[in-house]
C-alpha positions as CSV (number, residue, x, y, z in Angstrom):
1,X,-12.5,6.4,-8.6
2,X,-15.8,6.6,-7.5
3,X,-17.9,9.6,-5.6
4,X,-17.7,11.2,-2.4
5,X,-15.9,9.0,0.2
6,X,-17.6,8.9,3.9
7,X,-15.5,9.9,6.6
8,X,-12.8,7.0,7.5
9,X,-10.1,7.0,10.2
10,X,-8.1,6.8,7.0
11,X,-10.2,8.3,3.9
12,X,-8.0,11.6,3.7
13,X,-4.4,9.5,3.8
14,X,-5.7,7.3,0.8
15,X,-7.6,10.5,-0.9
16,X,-4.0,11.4,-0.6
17,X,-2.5,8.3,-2.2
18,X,-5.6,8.0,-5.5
19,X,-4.6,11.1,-6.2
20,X,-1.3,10.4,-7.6
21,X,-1.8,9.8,-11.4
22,X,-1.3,6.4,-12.3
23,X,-2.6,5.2,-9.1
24,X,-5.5,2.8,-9.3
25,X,-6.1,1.6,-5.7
26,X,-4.7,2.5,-2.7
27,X,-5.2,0.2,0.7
28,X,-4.9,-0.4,4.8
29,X,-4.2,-3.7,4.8
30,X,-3.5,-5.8,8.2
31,X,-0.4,-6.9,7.7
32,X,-0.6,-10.7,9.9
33,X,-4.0,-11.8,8.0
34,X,-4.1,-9.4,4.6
35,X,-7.7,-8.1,5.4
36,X,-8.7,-5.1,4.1
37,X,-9.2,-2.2,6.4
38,X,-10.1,0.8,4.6
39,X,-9.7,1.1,0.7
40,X,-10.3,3.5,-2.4
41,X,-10.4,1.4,-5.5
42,X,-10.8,1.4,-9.4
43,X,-13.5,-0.9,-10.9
44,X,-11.3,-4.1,-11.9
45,X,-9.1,-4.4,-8.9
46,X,-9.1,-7.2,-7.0
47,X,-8.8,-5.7,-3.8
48,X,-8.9,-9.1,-1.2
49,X,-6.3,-10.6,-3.9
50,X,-4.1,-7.8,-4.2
51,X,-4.8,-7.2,0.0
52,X,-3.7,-10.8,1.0
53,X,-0.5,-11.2,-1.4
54,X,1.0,-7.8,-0.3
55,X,0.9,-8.0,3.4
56,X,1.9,-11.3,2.9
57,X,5.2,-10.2,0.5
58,X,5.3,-7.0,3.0
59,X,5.7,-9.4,6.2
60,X,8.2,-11.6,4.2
61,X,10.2,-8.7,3.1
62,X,10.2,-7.2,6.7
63,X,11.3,-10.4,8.1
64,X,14.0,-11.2,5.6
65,X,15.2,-7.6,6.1
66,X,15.6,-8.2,10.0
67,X,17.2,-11.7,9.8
68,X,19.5,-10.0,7.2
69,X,20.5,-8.1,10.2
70,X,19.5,-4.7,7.5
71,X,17.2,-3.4,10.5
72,X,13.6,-2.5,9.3
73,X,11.9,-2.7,6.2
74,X,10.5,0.5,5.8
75,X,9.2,0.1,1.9
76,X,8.3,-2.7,-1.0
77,X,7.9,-2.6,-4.1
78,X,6.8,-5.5,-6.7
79,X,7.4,-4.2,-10.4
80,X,5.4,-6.3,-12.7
81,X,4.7,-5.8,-16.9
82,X,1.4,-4.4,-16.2
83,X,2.1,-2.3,-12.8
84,X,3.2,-2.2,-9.6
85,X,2.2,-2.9,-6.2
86,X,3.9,-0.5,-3.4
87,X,3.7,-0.9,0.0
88,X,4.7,0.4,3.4
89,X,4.1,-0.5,6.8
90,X,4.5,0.3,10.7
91,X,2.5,-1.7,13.9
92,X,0.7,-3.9,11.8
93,X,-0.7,-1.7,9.5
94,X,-0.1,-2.1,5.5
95,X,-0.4,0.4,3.3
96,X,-0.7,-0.3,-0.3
97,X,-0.8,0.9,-4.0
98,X,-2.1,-0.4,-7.1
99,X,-0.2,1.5,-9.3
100,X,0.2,1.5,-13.3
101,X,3.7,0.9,-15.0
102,X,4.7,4.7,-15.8
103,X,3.6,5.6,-12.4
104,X,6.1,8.1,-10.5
105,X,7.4,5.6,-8.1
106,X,9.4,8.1,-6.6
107,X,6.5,10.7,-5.7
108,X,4.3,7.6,-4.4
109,X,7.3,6.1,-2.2
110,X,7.6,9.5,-0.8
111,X,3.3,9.3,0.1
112,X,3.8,5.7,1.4
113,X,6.2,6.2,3.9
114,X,4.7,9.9,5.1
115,X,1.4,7.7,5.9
116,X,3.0,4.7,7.7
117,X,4.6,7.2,9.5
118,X,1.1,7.9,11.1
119,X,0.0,4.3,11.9
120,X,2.4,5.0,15.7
């Protein structure tokens, strides 16, 4: 990660987040158009790519979830060879983590959902 952050609305919830080991970028995203909000990110991540495809999964998921008649989508997670993208969201807001493949999903689920719960 890179130095001292200046004050954000959310800087302390992804301080939070980039603190988890194995965690290389954590996001707001807005959730209708992918665009970046607020961020704390490693050299080499693509944040506007990584931005756009998970609110775009995210929406998808919560949709599907819904139709299914499941009731809210509350968490997603995309487990890839090389990572994992994780992501949680409430009122439009997306929050998302870059995360590599022997992250604690677990712990970081736990941080995704505690955040989203402040986006009311």
């Amino acid at each position: 990660m890179t130095g001292p952050r200046t004050p954000t609305p959310f800087g302390s919830l992804l301080d939070t987040l980039t603190r988890q080991r194995g965690v290389k970028a954590g996001m707001v995203v807005s959730e209708s158009d992918g665009i970046i909000i607020d961020s704390n990110m490693q050299i080499g991540v693509h944040g506007d790519r990584v931005a756009a495809l998970a609110a775009s999964l995210y929406r998808k998921a919560r949709m599907s979830a819904t139709a299914a008649g499941l009731g809210t989508a509350t968490f997603f997670q995309l487990e890839a060879e090389r990572g994992r993208l994780c992501a949680a969201g409430r009122n439009d807001l997306v929050v998302v983590v870059v995360t590599e493949a022997q992250a604690n999903v677990g712990l970081i689920r736990m941080e995704l959902l505690r955040a989203a719960e402040g986006f009311a």
